[in-house]
Structures are given as structure tokens and as C-alpha cells.
N, C-alpha and C positions, 0 to 999 in steps of 0.2 A: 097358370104356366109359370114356373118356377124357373131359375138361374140352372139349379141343378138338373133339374131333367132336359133340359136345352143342353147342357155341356155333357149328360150320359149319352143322349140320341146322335149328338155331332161325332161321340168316340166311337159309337157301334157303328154308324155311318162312315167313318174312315177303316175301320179295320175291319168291315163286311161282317163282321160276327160279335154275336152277343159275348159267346166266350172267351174270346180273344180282347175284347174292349173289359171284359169283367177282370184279368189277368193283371192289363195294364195298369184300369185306375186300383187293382185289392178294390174292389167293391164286389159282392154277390151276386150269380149274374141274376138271382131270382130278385135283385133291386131295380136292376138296368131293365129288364121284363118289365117289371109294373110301372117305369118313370115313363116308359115308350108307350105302355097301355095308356095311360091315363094321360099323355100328351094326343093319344090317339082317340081316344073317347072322349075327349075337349073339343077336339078339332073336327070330329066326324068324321075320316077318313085313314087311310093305308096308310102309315108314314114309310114301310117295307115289305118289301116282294120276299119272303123265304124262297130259297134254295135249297139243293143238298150240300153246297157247297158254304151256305151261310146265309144274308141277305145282302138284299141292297135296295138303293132307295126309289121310291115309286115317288109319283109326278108331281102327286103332294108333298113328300118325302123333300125330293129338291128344291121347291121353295122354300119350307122351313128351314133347309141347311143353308140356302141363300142366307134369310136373315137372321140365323142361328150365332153364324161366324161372327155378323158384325155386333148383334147383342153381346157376346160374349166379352169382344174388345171392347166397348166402351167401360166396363170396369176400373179394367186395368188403365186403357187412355186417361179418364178420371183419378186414378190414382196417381199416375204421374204429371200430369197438371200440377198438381196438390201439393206435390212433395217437391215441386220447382222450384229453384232457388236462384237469385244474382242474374234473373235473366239470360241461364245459360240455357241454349236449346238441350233438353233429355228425353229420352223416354224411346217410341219405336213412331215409325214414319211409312205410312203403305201408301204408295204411287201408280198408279194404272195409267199404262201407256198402250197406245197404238200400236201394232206391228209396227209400219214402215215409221214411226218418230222412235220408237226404241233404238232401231238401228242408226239412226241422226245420234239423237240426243242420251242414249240412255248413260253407255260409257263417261262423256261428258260430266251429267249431271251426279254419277255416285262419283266420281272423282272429288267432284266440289263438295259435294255434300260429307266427303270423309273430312275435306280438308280444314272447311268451317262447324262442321260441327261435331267435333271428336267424340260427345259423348252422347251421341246420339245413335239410335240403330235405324238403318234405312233397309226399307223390301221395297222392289221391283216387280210388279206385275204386269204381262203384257197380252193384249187383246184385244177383238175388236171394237171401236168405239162402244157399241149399243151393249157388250157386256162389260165396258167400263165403266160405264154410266149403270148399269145395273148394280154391280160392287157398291157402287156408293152410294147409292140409294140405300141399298139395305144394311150398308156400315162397314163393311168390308176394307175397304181405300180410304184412304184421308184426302187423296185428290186424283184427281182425273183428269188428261188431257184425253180431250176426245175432239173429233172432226163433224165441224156442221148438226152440235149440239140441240135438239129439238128441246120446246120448252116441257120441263117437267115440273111436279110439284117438288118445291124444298130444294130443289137446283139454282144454284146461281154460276152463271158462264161470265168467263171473261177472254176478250180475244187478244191472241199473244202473236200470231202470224195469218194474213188476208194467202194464201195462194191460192193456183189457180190451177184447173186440169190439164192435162195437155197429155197428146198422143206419141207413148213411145214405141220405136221403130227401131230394128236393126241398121245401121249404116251400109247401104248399097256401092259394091264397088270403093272406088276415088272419094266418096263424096265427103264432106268436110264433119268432122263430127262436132262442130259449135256453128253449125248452118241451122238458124232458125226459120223452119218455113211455117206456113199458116196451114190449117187445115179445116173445112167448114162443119159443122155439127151435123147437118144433113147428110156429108158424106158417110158417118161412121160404118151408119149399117152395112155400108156394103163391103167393109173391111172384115180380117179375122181376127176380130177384137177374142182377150183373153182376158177374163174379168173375175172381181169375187163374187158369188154369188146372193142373192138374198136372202138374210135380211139385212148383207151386210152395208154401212153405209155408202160408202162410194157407190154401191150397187144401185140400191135404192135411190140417189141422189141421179147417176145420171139417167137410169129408167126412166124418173119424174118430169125429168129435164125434155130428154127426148119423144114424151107423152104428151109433152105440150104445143108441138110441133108436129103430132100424128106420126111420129118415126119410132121404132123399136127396133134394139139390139137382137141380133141372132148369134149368139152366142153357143159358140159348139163349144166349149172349154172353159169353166170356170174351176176358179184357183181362188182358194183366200191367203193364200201363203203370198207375201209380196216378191219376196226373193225369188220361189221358185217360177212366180211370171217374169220377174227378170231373165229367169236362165231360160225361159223358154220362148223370151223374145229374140234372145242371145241367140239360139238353136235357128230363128225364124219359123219357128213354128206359128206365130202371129204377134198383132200388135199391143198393146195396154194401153189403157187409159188411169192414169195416175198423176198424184200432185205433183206437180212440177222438181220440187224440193228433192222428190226422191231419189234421184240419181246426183244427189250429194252423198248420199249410202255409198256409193258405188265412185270412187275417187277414178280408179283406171276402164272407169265404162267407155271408152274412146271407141266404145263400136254401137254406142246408142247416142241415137238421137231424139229430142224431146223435141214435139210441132207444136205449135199453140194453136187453137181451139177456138174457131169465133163461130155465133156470139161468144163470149167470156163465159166460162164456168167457175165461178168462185168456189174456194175451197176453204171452210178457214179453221184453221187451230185455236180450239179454246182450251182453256183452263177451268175445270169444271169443281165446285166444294158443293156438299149440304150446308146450305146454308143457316140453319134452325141448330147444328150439332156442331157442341162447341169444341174449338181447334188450339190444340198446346201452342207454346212457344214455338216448338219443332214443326210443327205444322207452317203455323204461321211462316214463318223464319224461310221455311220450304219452298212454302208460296213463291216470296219473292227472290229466290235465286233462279227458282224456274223461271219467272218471269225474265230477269236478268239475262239468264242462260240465250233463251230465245229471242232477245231481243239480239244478240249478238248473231245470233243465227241469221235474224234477216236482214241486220248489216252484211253480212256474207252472199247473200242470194245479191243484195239490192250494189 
């Protein structure tokens, strides 16, 4: 398995077509043909589904383009390591975020990261934890904040903010929108919770939670988009269950209320690297602004 037939198979993979990826890189398509044969007679299997239309990637297909992308970057990361000079962060910077901490933090954080490190390039990526944690696994991200981090191989987590679940609710009538009331675990089910579904984490987390207790969710409405459960808690069309934090997103939410949750439902934000793959200046550098960043965040909560 060669560098080049990994970077021919990722270009026919994004432009669906052999001859449209032969166009872009001037290479032959009868090259790009045999660099995909012979990554496919390696591997034993389909890496593409033909079409009339072109191809696209089969199941196998998707994993090697998983860990296609981040093979291909470590190169280049390597080369800019290398060519660093004075301790100044350079080179490119890929961060995987959360839905609901993008909308917290993300704004925030390329601000800082323009301000301190000008000659740096920052990407923002955003999704659910468990395909954050996939990116970086297979090279993709340089770092990963992800939620309730499970242990992996070559992962190493560090926690940046402890919160906690809590049930939001449209504001009824009069009632005060900074009334904190309590709500018990056992009750959920019989609420119209609005959740994301599985396998995503929250999902999964309070499944387990309520499995332990012999209770489960009925869930007529699952939504992985956080925002548009906000608007449909908004609507009253039901309630969420979400980390507390989140309706810091939402500055004039004065018609939601957040209940807390007993027992305690811990939620916690980590900061997630490979830890085996080594990390630029800019990386590093990265690291602890985010750290920084979010620490001021829970001076804000606390």
C-alpha cells in the first residue's frame, strides 16, 4: 500500500468518477484504474460501487477513506514540525468539536487562535462525539473535544469541564425563567423527552443510566441536531435532556428552563489527542488555549 494509491483512491472518492479525478490530478485514468485494483486485490475486497453516474464508496471503501485522509496528513504535519523555527506555532491545526460545544466555544476559540497565532492555519470540524473520536483515531483531527470519552486504544482524554444533565422545558405561563427545580430520574419516562438517537453519546449514556434502574426511554422523536431540539422544545412540542451548559448557546432563552436531574447525571468534557502521534508547536500550543479557553467557561457557569 503505497502513499500514491491512497491519495489516487481519496481523489476518485471525492469527485465520484474515475475520469473526473484523472482530469484534476493530469494523471491517466488507466493509472488511477490499476492504483484502486491493486489497493483492492491487497485488501480483498470492493473499495467502489460503479454506477451509470460514476462510483462511490462501498463499506469497505469508507473505512479506507477514514484512514486514507489522516495518512495522507501526517506528511505534510511532519514536514511542518521540521521546518519550525523560533518557536513560532506554523503549519495547519484540525479540531473536532461537539455540536452543542461548537456553538459555546467554537466562535470564541478561532478568534483566539487568529489572535495568537497568525501564522498558523486553523480547521474546525463539528460532530458527534463518537465520530470525533473516530477522526482521530484514524488521523484525521489533531484534537478532539469529545463528551464522556470511553477508553480507546492510543487515546489519551483530559477533562476540561465536570457538567451535568439536566431536563429542559419550555417556561409555563408566569413562571420565572432562572427557577431551578429538581426533577427525579425515574420520572423521565413518562415525560415527551426529545433526544438524539443511538449511537449517539448522550443517547447512549442516558439509556445505560436508566437500564440500571430497570427504566427506559420512550422516545417518539429523536433529533441529533441540538439546536433544532431546542426549537422544538421552544414549539413545546416536548422536553430534552441536555448538559446543563447548553442554554449558554442560547443568551435570550428566557422561555427555557433547565431542571436538575437526581440522582446526578455527570457529563463531562474532555479533551481528547493520539497520544503515540506526534503533535506540532501549533498543536501543542492549541492544546492549552483550549484548555484556557474552557476554563474560563466554567468560571462563567460556576
Amino acid at each position: 500500500m503505497e502513499l500514491r494509491q491512497l491519495k489516487h483512491f481519496v481523489w476518485v472518492a471525492d469527485l465520484g468518477s474515475f475520469s473526473r479525478a484523472s482530469e484534476s490530478l493530469s494523471v491517466a485514468q488507466s493509472a488511477l484504474s490499476r492504483h484502486v485494483a491493486d489497493l483492492e486485490l491487497e485488501l480483498k475486497q470492493r473499495l467502489f460501487n460503479r454506477t451509470g453516474r460514476g462510483v462511490t464508496l462501498s463499506e469497505a471503501g469508507k473505512r479506507l477513506y477514514a484512514h486514507s485522509r489522516g495518512i495522507l496528513e501526517q506528511p505534510l504535519r511532519a514536514k511542518q514540525d521540521l521546518l519550525q523555527r523560533n518557536d513560532v506555532p506554523t503549519g495547519r491545526v484540525i479540531v473536532g468539536l461537539p455540536f452543542s460545544v461548537g456553538r459555546i466555544f467554537a466562535a470564541r476559540f478561532v478568534q483566539s487562535f487568529a489572535q495568537s497565532f497568525p501564522q498558523a492555519t486553523l480547521s474546525v470540524v463539528e460532530a458527534s462525539s463518537e465520530h470525533v473520536l473516530e477522526w482521530l483515531t484514524a488521523g484525521r483531527i489533531d484534537i478532539g473535544l469529545v463528551f464522556n470519552s470511553a477508553e480507546a486504544p492510543g487515546i489519551k482524554a483530559k477533562l476540561l469541564l465536570e457538567d451535568v444533565l439536566c431536563l429542559i422545558t419550555a417556561r409555563k405561563g408566569r413562571q420565572s425563567p432562572k427557577k431551578l427545580t429538581v426533577i427525579h430520574m425515574r420520572d423521565l419516562p413518562k415525560l415527551p423527552i426529545i433526544i438524539p438517537s443511538s449511537p449517539h453519546t448522550l443517547r447512549t449514556f442516558v439509556d445505560a443510566r436508566l437500564r440500571r434502574v430497570g427504566l427506559a426511554l420512550d422516545a417518539k422523536i429523536e433529533v441529533d441536531s441540538v439546536s433544532t431540539i431546542i426549537d422544538l422544545v421552544r414549539l413545546k412540542v416536548g422536553d430534552a435532556i441536555l448538559p446543563g451548559t447548553t442554554l449558554m448557546a442560547y443568551p435570550a432563552a428566557r422561555d427555557l428552563i433547565a431542571h436538575r436531574i437526581i440522582p446526578r447525571l455527570p457529563f463531562r468534557l474532555e479533551m481528547a489527542i493520539y497520544e503515540s502521534r506526534p503533535r506540532t508547536i501549533a498543536v501543542r500550543r492549541s492544546a492549552e488555549l483550549i484548555e484556557t479557553l474552557i476554563k474560563g467557561l466554567v468560571e462563567r457557569v460556576h
